[in-house]
C-alpha positions as CSV (number, residue, x, y, z in Angstrom):
1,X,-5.0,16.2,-3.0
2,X,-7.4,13.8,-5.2
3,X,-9.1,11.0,-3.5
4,X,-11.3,8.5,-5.6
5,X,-13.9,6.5,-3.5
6,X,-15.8,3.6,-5.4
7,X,-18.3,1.9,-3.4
8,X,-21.6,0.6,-4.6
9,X,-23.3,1.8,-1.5
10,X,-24.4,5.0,-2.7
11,X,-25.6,6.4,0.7
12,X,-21.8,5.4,2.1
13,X,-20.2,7.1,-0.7
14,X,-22.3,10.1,0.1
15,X,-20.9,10.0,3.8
16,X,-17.2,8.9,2.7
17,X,-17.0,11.9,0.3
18,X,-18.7,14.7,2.6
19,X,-16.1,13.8,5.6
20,X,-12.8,13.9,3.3
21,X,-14.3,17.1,1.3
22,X,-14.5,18.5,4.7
23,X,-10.9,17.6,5.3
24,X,-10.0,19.3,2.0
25,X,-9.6,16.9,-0.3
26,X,-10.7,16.7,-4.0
27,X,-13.3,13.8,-4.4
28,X,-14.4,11.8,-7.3
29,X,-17.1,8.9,-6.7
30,X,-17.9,5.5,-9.1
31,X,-20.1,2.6,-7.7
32,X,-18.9,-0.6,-9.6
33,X,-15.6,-2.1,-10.3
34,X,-15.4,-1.3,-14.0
35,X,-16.0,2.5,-13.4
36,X,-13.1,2.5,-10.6
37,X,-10.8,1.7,-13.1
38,X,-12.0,3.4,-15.9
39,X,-11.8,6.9,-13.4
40,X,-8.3,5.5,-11.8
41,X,-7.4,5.1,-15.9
42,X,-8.2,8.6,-16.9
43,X,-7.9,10.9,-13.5
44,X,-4.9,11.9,-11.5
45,X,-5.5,10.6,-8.0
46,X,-3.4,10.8,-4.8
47,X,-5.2,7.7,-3.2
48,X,-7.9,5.3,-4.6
49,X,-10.7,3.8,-1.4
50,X,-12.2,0.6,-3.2
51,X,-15.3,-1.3,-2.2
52,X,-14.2,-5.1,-2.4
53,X,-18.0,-6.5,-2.9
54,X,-19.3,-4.5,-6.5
55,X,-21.2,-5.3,-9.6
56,X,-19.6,-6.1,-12.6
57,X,-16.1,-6.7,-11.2
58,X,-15.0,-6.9,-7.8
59,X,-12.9,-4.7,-5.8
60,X,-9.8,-7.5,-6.2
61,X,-10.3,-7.4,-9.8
62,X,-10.6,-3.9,-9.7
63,X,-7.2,-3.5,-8.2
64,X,-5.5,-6.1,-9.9
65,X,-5.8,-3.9,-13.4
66,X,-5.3,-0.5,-11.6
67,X,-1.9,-2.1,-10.8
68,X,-1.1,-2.7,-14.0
69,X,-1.1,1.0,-14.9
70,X,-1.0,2.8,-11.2
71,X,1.0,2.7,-8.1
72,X,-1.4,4.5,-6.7
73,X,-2.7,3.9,-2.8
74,X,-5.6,1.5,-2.6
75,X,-7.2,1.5,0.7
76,X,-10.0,-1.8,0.6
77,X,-13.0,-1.6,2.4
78,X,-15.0,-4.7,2.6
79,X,-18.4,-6.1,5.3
80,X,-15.5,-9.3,5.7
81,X,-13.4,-9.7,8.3
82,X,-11.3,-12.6,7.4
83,X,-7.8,-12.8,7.6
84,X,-7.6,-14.4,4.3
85,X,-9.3,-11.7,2.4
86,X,-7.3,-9.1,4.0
87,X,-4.4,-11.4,2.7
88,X,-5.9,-11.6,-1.0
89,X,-6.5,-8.0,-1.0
90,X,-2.7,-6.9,-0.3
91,X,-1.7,-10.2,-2.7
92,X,-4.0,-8.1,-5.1
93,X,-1.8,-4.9,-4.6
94,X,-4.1,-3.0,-2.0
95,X,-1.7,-0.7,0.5
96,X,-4.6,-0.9,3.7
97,X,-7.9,-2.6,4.3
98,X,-10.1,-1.3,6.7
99,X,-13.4,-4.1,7.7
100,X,-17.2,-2.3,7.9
101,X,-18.9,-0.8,9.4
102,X,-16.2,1.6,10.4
103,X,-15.6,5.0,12.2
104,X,-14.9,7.7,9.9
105,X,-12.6,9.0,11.9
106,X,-10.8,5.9,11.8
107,X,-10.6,6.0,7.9
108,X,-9.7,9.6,7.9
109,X,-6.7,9.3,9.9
110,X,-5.5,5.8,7.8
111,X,-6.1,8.1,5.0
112,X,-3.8,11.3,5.9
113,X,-1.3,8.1,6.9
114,X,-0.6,6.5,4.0
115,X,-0.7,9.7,2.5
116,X,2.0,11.1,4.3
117,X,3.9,7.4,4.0
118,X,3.2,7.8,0.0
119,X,5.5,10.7,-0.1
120,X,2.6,12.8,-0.6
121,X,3.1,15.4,2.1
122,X,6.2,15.2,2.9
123,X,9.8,13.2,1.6
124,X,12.2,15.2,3.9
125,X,15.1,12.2,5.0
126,X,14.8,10.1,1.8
127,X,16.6,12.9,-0.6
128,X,19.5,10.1,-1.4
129,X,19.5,7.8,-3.4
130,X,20.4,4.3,-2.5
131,X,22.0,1.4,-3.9
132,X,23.3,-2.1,-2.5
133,X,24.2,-4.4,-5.2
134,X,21.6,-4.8,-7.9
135,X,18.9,-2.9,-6.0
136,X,18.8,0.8,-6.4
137,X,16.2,2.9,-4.7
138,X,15.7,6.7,-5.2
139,X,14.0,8.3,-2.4
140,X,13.0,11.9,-4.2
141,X,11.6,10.1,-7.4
142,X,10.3,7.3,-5.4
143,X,11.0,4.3,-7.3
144,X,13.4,1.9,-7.7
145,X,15.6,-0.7,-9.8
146,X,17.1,-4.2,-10.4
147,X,19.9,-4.6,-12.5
148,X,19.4,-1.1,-14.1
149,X,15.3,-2.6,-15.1
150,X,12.7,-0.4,-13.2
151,X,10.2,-1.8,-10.7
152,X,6.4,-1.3,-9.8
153,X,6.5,-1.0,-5.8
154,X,3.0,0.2,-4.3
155,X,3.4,2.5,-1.6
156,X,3.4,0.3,1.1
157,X,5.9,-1.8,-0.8
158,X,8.5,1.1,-1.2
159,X,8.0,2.3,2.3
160,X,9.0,-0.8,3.8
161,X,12.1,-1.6,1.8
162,X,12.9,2.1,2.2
163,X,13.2,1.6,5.2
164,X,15.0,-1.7,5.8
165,X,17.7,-0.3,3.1
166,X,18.1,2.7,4.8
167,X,19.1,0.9,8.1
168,X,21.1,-2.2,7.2
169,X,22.0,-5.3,9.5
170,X,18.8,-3.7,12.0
171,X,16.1,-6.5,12.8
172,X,12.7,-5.2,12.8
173,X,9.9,-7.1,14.4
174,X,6.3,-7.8,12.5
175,X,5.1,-5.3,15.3
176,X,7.2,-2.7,14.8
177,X,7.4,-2.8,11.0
178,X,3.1,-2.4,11.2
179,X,3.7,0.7,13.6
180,X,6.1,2.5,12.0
181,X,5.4,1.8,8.1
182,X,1.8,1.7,8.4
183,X,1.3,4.3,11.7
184,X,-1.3,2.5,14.1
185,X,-2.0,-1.0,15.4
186,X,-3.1,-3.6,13.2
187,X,-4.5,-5.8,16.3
188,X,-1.7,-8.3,16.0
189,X,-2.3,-9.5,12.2
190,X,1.2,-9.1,11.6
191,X,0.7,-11.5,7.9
192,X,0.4,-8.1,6.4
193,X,4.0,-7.4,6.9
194,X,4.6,-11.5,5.6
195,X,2.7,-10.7,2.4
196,X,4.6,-7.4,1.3
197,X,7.8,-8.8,2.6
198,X,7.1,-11.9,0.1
199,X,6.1,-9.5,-2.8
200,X,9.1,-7.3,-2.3
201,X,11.2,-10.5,-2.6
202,X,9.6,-11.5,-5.4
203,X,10.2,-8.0,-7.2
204,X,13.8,-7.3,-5.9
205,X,15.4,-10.6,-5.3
206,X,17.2,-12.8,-8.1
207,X,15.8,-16.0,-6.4
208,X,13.1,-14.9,-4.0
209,X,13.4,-18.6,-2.2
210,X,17.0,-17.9,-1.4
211,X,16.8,-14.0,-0.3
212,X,20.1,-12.1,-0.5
213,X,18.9,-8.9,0.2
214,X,15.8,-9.2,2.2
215,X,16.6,-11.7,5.4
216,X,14.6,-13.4,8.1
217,X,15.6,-13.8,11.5
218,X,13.8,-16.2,12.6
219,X,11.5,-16.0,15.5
220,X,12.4,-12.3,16.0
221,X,11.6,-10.1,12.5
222,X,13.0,-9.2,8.9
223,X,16.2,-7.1,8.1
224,X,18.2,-5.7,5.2
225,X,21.7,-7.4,4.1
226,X,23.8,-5.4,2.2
227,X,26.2,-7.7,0.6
């Protein structure tokens, strides 16, 4: 598998690429946000790690235009912890964020996660293909439609409604949706799940303010009508 880590810390790059060649993975290396998406343009990557703070253009902006061309997995790394710019980043069409310093070990394993979650290592239970009312979603291929038009989801995005679809009328917490679409704890900032659940809405839904598909119960979690 291709990874593609763009950081303008050149030592950090150094370190980032020497653990994950060391894992097996194929590595390419930029250090500014014009180069990350001029190498996300022209390479074939599995997953994308993007500094948020780097010359030129930032690691949003970055993203921002690799979505326009790539659903490929963007995990963020940034020195800020806030809660609002983990929100931008995944409003910006990041998959994971991960706040420095961090343990390499820790970014490893979110790694071989949302590679496993991308379909990337396995897509064993999600051969069919599935289709309630003007949503369609295609498990092998891994995309999906409304109203016969395709749709860009991001990894992240198509695991979650993958799974929602795939188990209709069920009520899934915030908490459960972070451990079993993204595979560890996210220390309770459960917005993450708000944010994707909004964009999904947003891409699927005919009127995302009046859901049909994608429901809220209130006070407990999020669940999947099919009408």
């Amino acid at each position: 598998m291709k990874i593609l880590v763009v950081d303008d810390e050149k030592v950090l790059v150094k370190g980032i690429k020497f653990n994950l060649e060391n894992e097996g993975y194929q590595v390419e290396v930029g250090y500014d946000g014009e180069e990350a998406v001029e190498l996300a343009r022209s390479g074939s990557f599995d997953l994308i790690i993007l500094d948020l703070m780097m010359p030129k253009i930032d690691g949003l902006q970055a993203c921002m235009r690799i979505r326009e061309f790539s659903n490929v997995p963007i995990i963020m790394l940034t020195a800020r912890s806030e809660d609002t710019d983990k929100i931008i980043g995944f409003e910006c069409g990041a998959d994971d964020y991960i706040t420095k310093p961090f343990n390499i070990l820790e970014l490893k394993a979110r790694v071989r996660a949302l590679l496993r979650r991308a379909g990337m290592t396995a897509q064993k239970e999600r051969g069919s293909r599935i289709t309630a009312g003007h949503i369609v979603l295609d498990g092998d291929e891994r995309a999906a439609w409304r109203d016969g038009v395709s749709v860009d989801l991001t990894a992240k995005e198509f695991d979650l409604i993958d799974l929602l679809m795939r188990n209709p009328g069920r009520v899934y917490s915030r908490e459960s949706l972070l451990n079993v679409v993204w595979g560890y704890e996210y220390v309770g900032d459960y917005r993450t799940v708000d944010v994707h659940i909004r964009r999904l809405r947003e891409k699927l839904e005919l009127d995302p303010a009046n859901p049909e598909y994608i429901l809220t119960k209130w006070g407990v979690g999020y669940y999947f009508k099919n009408s």
